[in-house]
C-alpha positions in Angstrom: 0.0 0.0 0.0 2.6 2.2 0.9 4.2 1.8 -2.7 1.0 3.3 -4.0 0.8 6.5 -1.6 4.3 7.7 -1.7 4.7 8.6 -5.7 1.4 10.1 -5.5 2.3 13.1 -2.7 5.5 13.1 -4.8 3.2 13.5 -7.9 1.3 16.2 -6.0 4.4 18.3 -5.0 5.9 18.1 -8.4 2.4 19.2 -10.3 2.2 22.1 -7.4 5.8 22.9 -8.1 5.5 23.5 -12.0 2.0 25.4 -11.8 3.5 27.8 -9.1 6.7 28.7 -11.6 4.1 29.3 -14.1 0.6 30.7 -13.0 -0.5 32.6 -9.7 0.9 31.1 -6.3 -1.4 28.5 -4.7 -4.4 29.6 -2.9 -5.2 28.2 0.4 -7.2 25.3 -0.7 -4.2 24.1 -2.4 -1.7 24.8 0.6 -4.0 22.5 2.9 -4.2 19.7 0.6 -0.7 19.7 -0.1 0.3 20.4 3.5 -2.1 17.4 4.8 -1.0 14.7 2.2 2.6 15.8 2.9 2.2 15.5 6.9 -0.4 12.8 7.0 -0.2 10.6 4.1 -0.8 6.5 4.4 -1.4 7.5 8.1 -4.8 9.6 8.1 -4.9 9.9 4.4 -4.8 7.7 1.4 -5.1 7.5 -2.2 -6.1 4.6 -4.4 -5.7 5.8 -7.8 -3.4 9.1 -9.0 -4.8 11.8 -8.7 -4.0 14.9 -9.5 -3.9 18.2 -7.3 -6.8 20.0 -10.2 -9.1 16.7 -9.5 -8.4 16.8 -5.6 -9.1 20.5 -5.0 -12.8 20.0 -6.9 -13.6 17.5 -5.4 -12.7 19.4 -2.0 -14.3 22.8 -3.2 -17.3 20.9 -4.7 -17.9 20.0 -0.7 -16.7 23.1 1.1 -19.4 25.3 2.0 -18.3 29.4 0.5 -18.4 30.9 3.5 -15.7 28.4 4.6 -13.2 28.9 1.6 -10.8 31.4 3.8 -10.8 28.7 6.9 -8.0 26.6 7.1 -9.3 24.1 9.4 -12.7 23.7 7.7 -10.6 22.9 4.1 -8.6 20.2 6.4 -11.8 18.7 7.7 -13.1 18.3 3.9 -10.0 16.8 3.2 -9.7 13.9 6.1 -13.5 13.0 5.1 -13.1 12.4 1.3 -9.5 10.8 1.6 -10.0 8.5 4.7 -7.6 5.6 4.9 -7.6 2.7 3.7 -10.0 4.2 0.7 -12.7 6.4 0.3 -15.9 6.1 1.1 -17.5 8.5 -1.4 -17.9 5.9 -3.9 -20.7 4.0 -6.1 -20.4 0.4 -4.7 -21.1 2.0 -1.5 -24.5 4.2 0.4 -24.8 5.7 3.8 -26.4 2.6 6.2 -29.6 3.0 8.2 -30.2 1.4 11.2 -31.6 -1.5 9.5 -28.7 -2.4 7.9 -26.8 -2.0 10.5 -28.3 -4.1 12.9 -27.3 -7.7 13.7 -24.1 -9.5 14.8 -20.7 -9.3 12.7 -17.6 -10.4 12.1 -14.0 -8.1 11.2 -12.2 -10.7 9.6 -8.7 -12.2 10.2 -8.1 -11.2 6.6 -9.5 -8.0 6.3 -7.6 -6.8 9.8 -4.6 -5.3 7.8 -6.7 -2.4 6.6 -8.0 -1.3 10.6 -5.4 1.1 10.4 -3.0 3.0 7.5 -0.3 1.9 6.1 1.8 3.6 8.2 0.3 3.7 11.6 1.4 6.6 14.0 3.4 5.4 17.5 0.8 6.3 19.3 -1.5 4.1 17.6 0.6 1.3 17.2 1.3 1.5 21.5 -2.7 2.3 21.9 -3.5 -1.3 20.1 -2.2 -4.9 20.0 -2.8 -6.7 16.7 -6.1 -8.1 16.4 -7.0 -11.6 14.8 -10.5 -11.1 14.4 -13.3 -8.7 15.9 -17.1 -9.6 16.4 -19.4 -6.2 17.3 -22.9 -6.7 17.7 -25.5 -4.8 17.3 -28.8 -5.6 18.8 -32.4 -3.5 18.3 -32.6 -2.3 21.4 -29.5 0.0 21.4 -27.3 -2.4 22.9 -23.6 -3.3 21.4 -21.6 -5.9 22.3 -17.8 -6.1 21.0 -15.4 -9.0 21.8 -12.2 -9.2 20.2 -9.5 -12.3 19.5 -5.8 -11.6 19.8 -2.6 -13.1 20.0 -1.9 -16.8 18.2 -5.7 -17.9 19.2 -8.2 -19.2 16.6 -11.1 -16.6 16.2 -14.0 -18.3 17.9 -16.9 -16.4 15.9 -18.5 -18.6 13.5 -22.0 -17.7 13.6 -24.2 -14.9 15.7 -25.2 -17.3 18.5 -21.6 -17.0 19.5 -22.0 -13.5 20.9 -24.8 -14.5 23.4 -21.7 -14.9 26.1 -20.9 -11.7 25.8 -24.7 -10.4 27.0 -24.0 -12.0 30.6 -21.7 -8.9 30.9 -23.4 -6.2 32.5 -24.8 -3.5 29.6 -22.5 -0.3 29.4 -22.4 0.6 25.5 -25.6 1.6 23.7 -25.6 3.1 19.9 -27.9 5.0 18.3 -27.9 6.0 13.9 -27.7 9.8 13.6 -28.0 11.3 10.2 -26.1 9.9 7.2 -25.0 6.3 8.4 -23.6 8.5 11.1 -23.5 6.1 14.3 -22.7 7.2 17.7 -21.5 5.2 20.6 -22.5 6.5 24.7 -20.7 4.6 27.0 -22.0 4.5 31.3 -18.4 3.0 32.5 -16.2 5.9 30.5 -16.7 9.8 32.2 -17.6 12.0 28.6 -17.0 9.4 25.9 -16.5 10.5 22.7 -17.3 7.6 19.5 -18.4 8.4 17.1 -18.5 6.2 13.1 -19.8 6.9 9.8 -21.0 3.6 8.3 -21.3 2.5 4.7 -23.3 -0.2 3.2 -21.9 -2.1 0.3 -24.7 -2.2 -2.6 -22.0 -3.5 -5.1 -19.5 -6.0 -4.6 -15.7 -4.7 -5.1 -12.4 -5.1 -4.6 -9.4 -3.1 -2.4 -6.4 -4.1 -1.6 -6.5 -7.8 -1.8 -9.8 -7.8 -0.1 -13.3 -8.6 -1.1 -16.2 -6.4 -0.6 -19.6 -8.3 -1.1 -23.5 -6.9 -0.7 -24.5 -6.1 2.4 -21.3 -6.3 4.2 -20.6 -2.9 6.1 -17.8 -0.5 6.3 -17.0 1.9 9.4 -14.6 4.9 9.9 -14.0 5.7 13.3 -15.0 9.3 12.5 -14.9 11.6 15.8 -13.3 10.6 19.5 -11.7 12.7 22.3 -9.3 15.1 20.8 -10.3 14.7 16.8 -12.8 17.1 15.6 -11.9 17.2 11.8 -14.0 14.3 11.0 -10.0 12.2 10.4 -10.9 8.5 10.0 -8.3 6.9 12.7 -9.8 3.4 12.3 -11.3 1.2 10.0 -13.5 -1.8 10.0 -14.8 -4.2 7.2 -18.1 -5.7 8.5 -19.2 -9.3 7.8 -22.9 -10.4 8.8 -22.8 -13.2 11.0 -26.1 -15.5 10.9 
């Protein structure tokens, strides 16, 4: 993945570089993007395909509200929510899920687990989490979410949704609830002012990224908003499997 990411800032810079000798200098749309991608690429921000700095900055404008143009942080904001890693979300095979689709118990494969994070993972995230094998997260009608998770050499143990029903002799403290746009938002009663939030995707068309498999149905979350990010910066990933 990494391959991928690096020529493309490089790309980026060098298409900045020879429109800057040439034409005006760069407005601030431009300096964000570049300035983003330079500090945060394959980390917070990834690209699947070359793009060009023209096709980037549309897209971004196309999304900026006007009044916002002059406002640094806004532009940045617009940038971490079309270019989340590992791809963007803003894409045909994929709609904003309602609460229907979301419900119901699934499964974040073994093989799927090396896109949770970017390709290059900052320290802090790589001390904050130990590898993970496999992930079940369940979400049941009445607001309540259940998440167990399989590390280390184990085998995963979730074949089928009955295998979560352990996890409800726990006492309850997570609940969820859909906002607007696939926008779900986790409320925790054992953390003081938790922050989760996720936007979630449903696939309507089967696809392929990175080695992995995408069919109908199957759901994809960005950890959108936690304590201490407010620019809407994906800093986790999960590809959802339905568990029956």
């Amino acid at each position: 993945m990494q391959r991928l990411i690096n020529p493309i800032v490089l790309l980026l810079l060098c298409i900045c570089g020879s429109a800057c000798a040439q034409q005006a200098p760069l407005d601030l749309v431009d300096q964000v993007i570049i300035g983003q991608f330079r500090d945060h690429s394959a980390e917070l921000l990834c690209l699947n395909e070359p793009l060009s700095l023209p096709i980037i900055k549309a897209a971004v404008i196309a999304r900026l509200p006007q009044a916002q143009a002059s406002n640094a942080e806004a532009i940045a904001k617009v940038v971490y929510t079309l270019y989340p890693c590992p791809f963007s979300p803003y894409r045909k095979e994929l709609r904003p899920a309602a609460t229907q689709d979301i419900e119901g118990v699934w499964l974040f494969p073994e093989t799927s687990q090396k896109l949770r994070f970017g390709p290059k993972p900052s320290d802090l995230t790589s001390r904050r989490f130990q590898p993970v094998k496999c992930e079940a997260v369940a979400f049941y009608p009445n607001g309540e979410i259940r998440n167990a998770q399989i590390t280390g050499a184990s085998p995963c143990l979730f074949a089928s949704a009955k295998d979560m029903d352990i996890s409800r002799n726990n006492p309850r403290v997570a609940s969820w609830t859909v906002q607007a746009d696939g926008r779900l938002a986790i409320s925790r009663t054992d953390v003081q002012n938790h922050v989760e939030e996720w936007e979630v995707f449903s696939v309507v068309t089967p696809f392929d990224v990175h080695g992995i498999h995408f069919d109908v149905g199957d759901l994809v979350q960005y950890l959108r908003r936690e304590r201490g990010n407010d620019f809407n910066a994906a800093t986790m990933f999960r590809h959802l499997q339905r568990l029956h």
